[in-house]
Chimera marker file (.cmm) of the C-alpha trace (Angstrom):
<marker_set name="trace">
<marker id="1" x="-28.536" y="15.267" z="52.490" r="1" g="1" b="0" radius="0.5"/>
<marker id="2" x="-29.238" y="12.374" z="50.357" r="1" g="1" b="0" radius="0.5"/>
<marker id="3" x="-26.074" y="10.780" z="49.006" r="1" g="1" b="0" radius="0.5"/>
<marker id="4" x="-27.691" y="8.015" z="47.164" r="1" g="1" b="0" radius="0.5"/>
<marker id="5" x="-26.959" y="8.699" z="43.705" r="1" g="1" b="0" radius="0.5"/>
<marker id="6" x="-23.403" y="8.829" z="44.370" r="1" g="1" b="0" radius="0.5"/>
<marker id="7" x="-21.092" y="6.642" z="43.601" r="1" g="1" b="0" radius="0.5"/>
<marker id="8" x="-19.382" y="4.583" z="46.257" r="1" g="1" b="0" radius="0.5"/>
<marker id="9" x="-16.583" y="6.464" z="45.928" r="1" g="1" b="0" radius="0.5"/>
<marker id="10" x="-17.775" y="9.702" z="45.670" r="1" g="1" b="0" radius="0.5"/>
<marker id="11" x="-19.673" y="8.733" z="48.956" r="1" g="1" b="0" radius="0.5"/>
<marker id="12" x="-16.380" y="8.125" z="50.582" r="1" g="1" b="0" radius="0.5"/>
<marker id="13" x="-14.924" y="11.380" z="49.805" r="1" g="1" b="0" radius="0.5"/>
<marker id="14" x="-18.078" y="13.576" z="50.173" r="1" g="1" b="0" radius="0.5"/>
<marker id="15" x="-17.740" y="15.938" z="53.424" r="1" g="1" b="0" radius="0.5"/>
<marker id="16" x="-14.175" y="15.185" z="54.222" r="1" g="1" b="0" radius="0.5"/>
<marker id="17" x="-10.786" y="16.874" z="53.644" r="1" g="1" b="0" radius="0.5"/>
<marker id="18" x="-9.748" y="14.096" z="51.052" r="1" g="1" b="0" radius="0.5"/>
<marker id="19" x="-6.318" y="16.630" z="49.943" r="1" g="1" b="0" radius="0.5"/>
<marker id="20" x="-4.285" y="19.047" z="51.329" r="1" g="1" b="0" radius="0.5"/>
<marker id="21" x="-5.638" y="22.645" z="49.744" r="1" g="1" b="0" radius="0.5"/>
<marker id="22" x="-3.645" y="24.819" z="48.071" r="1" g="1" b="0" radius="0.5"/>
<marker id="23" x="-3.298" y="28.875" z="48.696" r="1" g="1" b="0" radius="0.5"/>
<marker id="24" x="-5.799" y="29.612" z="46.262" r="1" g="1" b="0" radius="0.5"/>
<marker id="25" x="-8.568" y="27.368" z="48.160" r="1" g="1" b="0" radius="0.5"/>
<marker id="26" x="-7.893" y="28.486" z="51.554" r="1" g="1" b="0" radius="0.5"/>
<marker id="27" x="-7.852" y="32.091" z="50.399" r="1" g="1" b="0" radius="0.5"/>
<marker id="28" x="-10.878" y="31.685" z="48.841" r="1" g="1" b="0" radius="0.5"/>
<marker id="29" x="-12.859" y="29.626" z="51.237" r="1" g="1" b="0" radius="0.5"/>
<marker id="30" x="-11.425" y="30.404" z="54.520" r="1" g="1" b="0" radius="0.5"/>
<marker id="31" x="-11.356" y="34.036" z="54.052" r="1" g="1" b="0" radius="0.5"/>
<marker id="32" x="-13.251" y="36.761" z="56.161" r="1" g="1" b="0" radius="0.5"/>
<marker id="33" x="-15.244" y="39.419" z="54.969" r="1" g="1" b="0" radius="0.5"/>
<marker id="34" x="-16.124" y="42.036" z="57.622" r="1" g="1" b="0" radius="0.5"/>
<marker id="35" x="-19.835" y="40.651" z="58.589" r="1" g="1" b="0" radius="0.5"/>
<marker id="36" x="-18.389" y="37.429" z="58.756" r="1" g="1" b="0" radius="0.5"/>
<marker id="37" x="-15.694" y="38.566" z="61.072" r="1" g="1" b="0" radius="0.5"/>
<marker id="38" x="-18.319" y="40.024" z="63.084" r="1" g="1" b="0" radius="0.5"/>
<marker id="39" x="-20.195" y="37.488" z="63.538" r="1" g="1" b="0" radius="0.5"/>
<marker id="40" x="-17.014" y="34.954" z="64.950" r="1" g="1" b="0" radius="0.5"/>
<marker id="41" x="-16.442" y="38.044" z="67.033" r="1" g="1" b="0" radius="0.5"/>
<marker id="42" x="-19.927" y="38.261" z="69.021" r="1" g="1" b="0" radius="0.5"/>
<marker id="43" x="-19.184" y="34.389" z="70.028" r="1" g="1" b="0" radius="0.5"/>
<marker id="44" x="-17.962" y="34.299" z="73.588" r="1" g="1" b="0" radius="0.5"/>
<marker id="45" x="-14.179" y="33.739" z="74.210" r="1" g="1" b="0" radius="0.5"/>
<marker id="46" x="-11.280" y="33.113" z="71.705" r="1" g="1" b="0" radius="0.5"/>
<marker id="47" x="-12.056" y="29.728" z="71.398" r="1" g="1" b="0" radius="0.5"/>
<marker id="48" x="-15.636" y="30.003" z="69.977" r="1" g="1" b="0" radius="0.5"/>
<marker id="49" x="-14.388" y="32.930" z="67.684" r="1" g="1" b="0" radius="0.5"/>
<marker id="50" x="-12.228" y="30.622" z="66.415" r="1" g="1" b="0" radius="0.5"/>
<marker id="51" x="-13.996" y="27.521" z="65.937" r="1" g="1" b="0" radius="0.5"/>
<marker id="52" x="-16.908" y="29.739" z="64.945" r="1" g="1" b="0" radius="0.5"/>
<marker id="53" x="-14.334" y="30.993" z="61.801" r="1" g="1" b="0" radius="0.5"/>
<marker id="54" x="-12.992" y="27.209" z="61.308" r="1" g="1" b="0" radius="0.5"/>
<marker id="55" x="-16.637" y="26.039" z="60.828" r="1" g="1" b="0" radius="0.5"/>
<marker id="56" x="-17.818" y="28.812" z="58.277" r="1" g="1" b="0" radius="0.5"/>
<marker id="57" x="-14.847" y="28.345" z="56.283" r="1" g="1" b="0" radius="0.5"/>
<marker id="58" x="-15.069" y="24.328" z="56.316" r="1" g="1" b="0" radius="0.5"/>
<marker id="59" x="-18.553" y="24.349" z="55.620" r="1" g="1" b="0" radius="0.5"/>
<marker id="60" x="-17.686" y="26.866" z="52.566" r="1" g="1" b="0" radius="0.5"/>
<marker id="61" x="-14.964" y="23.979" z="50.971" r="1" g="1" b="0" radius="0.5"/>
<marker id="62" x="-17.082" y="21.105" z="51.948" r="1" g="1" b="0" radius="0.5"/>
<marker id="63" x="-20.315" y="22.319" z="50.833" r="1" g="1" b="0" radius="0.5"/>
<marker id="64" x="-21.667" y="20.685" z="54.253" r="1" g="1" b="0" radius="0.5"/>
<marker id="65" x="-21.011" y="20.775" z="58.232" r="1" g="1" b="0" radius="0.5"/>
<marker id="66" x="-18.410" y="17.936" z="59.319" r="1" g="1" b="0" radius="0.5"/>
<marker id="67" x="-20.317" y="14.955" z="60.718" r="1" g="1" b="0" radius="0.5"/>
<marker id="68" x="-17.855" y="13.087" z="62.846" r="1" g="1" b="0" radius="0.5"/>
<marker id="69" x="-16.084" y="14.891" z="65.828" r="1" g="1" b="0" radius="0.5"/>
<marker id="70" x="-12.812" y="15.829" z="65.302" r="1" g="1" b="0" radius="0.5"/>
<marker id="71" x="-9.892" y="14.243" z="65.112" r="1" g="1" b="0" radius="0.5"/>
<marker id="72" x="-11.472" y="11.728" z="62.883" r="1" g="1" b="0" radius="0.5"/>
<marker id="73" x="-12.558" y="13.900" z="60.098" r="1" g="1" b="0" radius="0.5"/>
<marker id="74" x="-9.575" y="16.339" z="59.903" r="1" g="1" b="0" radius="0.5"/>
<marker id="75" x="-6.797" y="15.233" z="57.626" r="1" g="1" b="0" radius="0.5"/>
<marker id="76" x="-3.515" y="13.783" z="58.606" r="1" g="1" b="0" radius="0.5"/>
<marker id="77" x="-1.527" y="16.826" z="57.499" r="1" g="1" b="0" radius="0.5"/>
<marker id="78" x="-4.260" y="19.545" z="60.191" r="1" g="1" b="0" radius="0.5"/>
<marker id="79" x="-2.581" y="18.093" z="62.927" r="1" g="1" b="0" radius="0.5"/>
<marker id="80" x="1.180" y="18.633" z="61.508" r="1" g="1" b="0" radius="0.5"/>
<marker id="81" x="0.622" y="21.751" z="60.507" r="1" g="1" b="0" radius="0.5"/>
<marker id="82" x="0.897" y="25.022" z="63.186" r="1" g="1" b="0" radius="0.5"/>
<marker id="83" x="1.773" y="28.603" z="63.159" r="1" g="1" b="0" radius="0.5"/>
<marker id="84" x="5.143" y="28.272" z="64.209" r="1" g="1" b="0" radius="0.5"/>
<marker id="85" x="6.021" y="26.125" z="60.510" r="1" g="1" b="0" radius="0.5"/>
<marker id="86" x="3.773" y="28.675" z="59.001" r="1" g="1" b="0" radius="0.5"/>
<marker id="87" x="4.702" y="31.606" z="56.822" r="1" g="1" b="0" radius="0.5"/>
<marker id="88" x="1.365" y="33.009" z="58.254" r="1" g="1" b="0" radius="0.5"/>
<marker id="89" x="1.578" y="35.772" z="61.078" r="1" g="1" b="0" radius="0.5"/>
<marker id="90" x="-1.503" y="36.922" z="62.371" r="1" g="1" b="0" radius="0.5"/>
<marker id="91" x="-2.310" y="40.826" z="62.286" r="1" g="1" b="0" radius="0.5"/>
<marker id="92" x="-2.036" y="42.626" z="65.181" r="1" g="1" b="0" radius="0.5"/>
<link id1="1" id2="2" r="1" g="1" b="0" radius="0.2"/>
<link id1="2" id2="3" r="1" g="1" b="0" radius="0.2"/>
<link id1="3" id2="4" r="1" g="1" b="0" radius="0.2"/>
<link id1="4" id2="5" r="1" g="1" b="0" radius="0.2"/>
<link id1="5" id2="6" r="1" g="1" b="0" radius="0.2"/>
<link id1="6" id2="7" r="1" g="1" b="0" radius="0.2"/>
<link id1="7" id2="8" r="1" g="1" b="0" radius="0.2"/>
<link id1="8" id2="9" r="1" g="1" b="0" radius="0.2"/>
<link id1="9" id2="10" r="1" g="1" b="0" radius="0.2"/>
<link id1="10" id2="11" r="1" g="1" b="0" radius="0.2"/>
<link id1="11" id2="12" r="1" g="1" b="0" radius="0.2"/>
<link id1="12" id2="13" r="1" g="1" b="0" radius="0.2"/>
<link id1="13" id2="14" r="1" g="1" b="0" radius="0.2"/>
<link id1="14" id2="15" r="1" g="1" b="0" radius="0.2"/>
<link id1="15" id2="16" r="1" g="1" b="0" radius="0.2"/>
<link id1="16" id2="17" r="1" g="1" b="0" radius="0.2"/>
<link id1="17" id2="18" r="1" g="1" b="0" radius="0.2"/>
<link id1="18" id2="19" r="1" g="1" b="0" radius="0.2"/>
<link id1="19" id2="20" r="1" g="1" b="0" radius="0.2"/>
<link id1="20" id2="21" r="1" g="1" b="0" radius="0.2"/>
<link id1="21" id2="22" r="1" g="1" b="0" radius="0.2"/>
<link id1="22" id2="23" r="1" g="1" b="0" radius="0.2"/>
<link id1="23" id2="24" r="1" g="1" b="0" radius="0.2"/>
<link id1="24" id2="25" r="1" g="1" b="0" radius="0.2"/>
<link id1="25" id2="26" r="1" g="1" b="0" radius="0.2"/>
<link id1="26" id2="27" r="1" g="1" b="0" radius="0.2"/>
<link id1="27" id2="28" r="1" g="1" b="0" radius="0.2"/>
<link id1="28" id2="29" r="1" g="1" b="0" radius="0.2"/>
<link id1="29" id2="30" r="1" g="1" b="0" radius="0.2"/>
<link id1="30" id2="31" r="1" g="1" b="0" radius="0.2"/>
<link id1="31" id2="32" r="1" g="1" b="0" radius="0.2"/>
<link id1="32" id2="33" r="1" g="1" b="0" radius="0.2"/>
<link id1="33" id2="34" r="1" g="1" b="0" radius="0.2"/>
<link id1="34" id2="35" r="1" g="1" b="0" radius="0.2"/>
<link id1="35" id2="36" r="1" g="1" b="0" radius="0.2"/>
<link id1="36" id2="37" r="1" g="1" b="0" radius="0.2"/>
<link id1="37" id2="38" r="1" g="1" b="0" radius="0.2"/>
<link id1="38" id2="39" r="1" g="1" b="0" radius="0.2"/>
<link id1="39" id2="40" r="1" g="1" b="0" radius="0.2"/>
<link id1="40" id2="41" r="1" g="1" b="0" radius="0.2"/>
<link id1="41" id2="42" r="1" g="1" b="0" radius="0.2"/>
<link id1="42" id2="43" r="1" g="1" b="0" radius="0.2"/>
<link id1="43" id2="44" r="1" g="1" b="0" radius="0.2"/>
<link id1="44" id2="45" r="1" g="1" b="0" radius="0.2"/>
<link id1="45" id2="46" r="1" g="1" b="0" radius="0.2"/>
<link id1="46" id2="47" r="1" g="1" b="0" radius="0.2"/>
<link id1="47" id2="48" r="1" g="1" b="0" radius="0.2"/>
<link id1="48" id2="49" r="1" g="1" b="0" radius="0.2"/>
<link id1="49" id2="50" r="1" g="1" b="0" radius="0.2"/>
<link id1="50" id2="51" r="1" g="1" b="0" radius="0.2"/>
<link id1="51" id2="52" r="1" g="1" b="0" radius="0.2"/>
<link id1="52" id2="53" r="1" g="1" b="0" radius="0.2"/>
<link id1="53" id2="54" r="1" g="1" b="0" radius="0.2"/>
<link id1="54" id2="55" r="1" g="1" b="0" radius="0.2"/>
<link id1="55" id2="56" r="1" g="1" b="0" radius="0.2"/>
<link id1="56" id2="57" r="1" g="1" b="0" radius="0.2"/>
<link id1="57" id2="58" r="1" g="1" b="0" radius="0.2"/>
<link id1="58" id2="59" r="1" g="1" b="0" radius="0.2"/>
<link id1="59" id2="60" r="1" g="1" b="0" radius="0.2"/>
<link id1="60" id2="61" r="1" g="1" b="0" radius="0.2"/>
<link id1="61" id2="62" r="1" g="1" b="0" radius="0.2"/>
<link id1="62" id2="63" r="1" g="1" b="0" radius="0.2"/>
<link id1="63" id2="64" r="1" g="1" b="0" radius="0.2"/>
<link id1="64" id2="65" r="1" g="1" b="0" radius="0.2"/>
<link id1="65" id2="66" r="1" g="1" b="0" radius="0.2"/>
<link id1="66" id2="67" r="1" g="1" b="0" radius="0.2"/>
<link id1="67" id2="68" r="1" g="1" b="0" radius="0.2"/>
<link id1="68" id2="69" r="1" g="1" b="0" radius="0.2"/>
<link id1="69" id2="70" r="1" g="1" b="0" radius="0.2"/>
<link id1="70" id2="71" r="1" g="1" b="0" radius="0.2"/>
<link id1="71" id2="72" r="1" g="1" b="0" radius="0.2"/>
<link id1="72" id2="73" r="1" g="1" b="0" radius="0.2"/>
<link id1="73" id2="74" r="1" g="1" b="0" radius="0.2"/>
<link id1="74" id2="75" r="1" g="1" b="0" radius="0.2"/>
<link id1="75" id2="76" r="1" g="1" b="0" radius="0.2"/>
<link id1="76" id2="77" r="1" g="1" b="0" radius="0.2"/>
<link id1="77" id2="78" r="1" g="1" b="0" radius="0.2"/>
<link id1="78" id2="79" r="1" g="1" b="0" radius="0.2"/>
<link id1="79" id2="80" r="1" g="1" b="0" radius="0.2"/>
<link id1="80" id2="81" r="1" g="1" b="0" radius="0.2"/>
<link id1="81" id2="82" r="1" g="1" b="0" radius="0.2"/>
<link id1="82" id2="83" r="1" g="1" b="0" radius="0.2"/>
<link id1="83" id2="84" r="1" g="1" b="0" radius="0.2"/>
<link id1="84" id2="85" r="1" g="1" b="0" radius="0.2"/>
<link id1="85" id2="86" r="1" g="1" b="0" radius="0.2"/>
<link id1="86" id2="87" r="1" g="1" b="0" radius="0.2"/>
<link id1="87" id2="88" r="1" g="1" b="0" radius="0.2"/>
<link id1="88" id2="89" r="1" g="1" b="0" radius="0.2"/>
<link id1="89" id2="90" r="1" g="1" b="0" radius="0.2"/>
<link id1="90" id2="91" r="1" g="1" b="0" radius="0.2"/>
<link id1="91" id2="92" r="1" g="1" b="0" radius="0.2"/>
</marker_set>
C-alpha cells in the first residue's frame, strides 16, 4: 500500500500496535462471528486455529497484515499479558 502521502509520523505508526486497546476495541475487532469461527476451525491443529483468529482480528484493527515477524511488531504490553492475569476464561 502506498504510504507516501503520510506524514512521517503517521508512517511510523501505520500497521503497528502503537497503544494498548481498550475492551471496546478488542470486542469489536477481535470478535468471532460463526463463519469466521469456522473458518480458524478448518485450519489444521490448535496452533493455526489460533494464529488463524489472531491474524483476522489484527488485520481488522490495523486495517493491514503485520509486516515484520513477530516479536518485533507486537507491543511491549502482548508479551506481559496471559490468561492466567486475565479476567478472561475461555468457554468450554
Amino acid at each position: 500500500m502506498p504510504v507516501n502521502f503520510l506524514t512521517e509520523d503517521q508512517r511510523g505508526r501505520w500497521g503497528r500496535f502503537n497503544e494498548v486497546p481498550d475492551l471496546t476495541q478488542l470486542g469489536g475487532f477481535f470478535h468471532l462471528e460463526a463463519a469466521d469461527r469456522r473458518r480458524a476451525m478448518a485450519a489444521n491443529g490448535a496452533r493455526n486455529q489460533l494464529g488463524y483468529a489472531v491474524q483476522l482480528g489484527t488485520a481488522r484493527f490495523l486495517n493491514c497484515f503485520l509486516t515484520e515477524p513477530i516479536p518485533r511488531t507486537c507491543p511491549p504490553w502482548w508479551s506481559t499479558t496471559s490468561p492466567s492475569n486475565s479476567a478472561w476464561t475461555p468457554p468450554r
